[in-house]
C-alpha positions as semicolon CSV with decimal commas, in nm:
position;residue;x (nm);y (nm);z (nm)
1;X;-2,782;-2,752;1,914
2;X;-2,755;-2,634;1,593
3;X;-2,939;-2,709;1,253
4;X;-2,776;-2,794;0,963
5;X;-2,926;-2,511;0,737
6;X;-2,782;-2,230;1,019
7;X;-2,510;-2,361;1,021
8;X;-2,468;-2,385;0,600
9;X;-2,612;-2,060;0,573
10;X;-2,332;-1,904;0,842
11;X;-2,098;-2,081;0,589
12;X;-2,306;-1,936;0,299
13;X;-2,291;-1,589;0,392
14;X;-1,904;-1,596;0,505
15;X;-1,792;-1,784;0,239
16;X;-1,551;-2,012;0,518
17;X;-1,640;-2,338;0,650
18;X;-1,455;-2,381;1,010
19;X;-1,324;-2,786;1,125
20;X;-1,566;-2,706;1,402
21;X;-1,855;-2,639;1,176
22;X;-1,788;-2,916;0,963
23;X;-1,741;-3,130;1,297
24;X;-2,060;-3,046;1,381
25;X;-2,272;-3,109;1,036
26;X;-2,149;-3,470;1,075
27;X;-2,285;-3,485;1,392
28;X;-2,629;-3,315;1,284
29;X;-2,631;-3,565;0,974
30;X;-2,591;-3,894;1,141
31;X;-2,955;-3,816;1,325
32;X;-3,262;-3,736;1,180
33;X;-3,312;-3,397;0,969
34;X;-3,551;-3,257;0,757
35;X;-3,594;-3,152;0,432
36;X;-3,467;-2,792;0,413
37;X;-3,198;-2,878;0,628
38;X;-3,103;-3,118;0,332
39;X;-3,204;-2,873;0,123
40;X;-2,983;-2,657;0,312
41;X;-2,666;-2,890;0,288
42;X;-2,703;-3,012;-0,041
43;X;-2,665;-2,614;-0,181
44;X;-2,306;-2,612;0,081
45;X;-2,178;-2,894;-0,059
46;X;-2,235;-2,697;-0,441
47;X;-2,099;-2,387;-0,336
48;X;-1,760;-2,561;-0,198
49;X;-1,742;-2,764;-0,491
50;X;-1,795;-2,449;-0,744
51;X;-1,481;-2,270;-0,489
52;X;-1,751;-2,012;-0,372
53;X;-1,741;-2,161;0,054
54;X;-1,395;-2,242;0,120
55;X;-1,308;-2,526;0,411
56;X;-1,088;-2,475;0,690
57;X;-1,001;-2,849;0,667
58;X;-0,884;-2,858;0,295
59;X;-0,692;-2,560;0,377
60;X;-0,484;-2,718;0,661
61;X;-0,438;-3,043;0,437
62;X;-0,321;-2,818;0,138
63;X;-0,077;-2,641;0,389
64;X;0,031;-2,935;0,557
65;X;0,098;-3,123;0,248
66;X;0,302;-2,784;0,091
67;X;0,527;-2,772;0,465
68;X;0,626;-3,183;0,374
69;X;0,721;-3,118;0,055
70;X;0,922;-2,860;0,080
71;X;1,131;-2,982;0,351
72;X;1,164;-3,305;0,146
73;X;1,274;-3,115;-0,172
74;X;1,555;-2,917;0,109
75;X;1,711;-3,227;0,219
76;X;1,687;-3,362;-0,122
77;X;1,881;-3,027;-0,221
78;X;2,145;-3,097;0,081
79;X;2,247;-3,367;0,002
């Protein structure tokens, strides 16, 4: 399996976090780690939040969100 800082620093270098990544660093982080993985996870979680690693997931909630909207704001414009 996977440690947390390969996969952050996969994340790191592409600047993309996948579902499946993140899927798995929840995983990883319910069990024991050490400290550079922490380390490791701690600097991911800063570069997402600065926009420098963007996340699969908040892209498909962004997107999804955008699709109900705008199908709301057609019937809206129907009717």
């Amino acid at each position: 399996m996977n440690l947390i800082r390969e996969i952050a620093q996969q994340a790191l270098t592409t600047g993309y976090l996948t579902v499946e990544a993140e899927n798995q660093l929840r995983q990883l982080l319910s069990k024991k780690y050490d400290w550079e993985d922490f380390k490791a996870f701690i600097r991911l979680q800063q570069e997402a939040m600065e926009g420098r690693v963007k996340q699969e997931s908040r892209e498909l909630l962004y997107s999804r969100s955008l699709s109900g909207s705008s199908s709301n704001q057609e019937v809206a414009i129907a009717s």
